[in-house]
C-alpha positions as CSV (number, residue, x, y, z in Angstrom):
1,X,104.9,116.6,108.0
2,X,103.2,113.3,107.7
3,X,106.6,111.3,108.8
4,X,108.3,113.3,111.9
5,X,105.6,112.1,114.4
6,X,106.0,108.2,113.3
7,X,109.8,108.1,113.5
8,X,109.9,109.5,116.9
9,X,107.3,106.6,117.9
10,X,109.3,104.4,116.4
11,X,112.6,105.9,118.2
12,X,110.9,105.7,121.7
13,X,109.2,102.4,120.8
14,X,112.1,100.6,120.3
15,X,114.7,102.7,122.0
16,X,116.8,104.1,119.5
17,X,118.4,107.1,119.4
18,X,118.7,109.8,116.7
19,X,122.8,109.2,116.5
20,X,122.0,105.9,116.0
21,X,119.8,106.4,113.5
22,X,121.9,109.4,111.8
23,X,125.1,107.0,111.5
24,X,123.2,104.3,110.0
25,X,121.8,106.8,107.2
26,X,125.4,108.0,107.5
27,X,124.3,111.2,107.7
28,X,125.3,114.1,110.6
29,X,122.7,114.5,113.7
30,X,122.0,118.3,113.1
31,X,120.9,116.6,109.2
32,X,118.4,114.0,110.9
33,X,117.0,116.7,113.6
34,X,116.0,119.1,110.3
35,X,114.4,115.9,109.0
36,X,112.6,114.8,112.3
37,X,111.9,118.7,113.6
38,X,110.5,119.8,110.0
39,X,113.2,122.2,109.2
40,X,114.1,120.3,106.2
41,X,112.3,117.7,104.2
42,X,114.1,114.0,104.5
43,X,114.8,112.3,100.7
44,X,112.9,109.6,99.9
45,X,116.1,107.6,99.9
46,X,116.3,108.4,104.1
47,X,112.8,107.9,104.4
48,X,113.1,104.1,102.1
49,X,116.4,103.5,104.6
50,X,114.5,103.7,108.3
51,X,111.3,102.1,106.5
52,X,113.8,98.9,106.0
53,X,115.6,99.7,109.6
54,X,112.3,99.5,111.6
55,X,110.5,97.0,109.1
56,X,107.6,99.1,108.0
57,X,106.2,100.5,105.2
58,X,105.8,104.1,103.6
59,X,102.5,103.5,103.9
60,X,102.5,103.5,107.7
61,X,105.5,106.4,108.3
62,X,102.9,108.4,106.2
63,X,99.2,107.3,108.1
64,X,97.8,105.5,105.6
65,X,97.4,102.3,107.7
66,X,97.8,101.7,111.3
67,X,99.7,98.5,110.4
68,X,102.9,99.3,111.6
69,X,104.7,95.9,110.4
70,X,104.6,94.0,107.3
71,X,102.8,90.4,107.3
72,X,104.7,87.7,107.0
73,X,104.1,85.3,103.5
């Protein structure tokens, strides 16, 4: 999957775990690890939620730019 390898960046970037990150979706920690591992594919919704968390866009979780942050207006 396009996302698993970005969110783990993102995890190791910024030093957040996955139980952090599995509370804030509200969601358990065997859920998220299907999501990051590729068990399982992660909902939109999830996907929308840590795109807002770590301030980036689909467009970089999925490789279509190498812009990992939005610009500011």
């Amino acid at each position: 999957m396009l996302y698993s390898y970005k969110i783990q960046f993102l995890c190791e970037r910024r030093g957040v775990t996955y139980i952090t990150l599995a509370n804030y979706l509200n969601i358990s920690k065997s859920r998220f690890s299907r999501y990051v591992n590729e068990k399982e594919l992660m909902p939109l919704k999830y996907l929308n939620q840590l795109c807002n968390y770590f301030d980036v866009s689909f467009d970089y979780i999925f490789s279509f730019t190498d812009k990992c942050c939005y610009q500011q207006q």
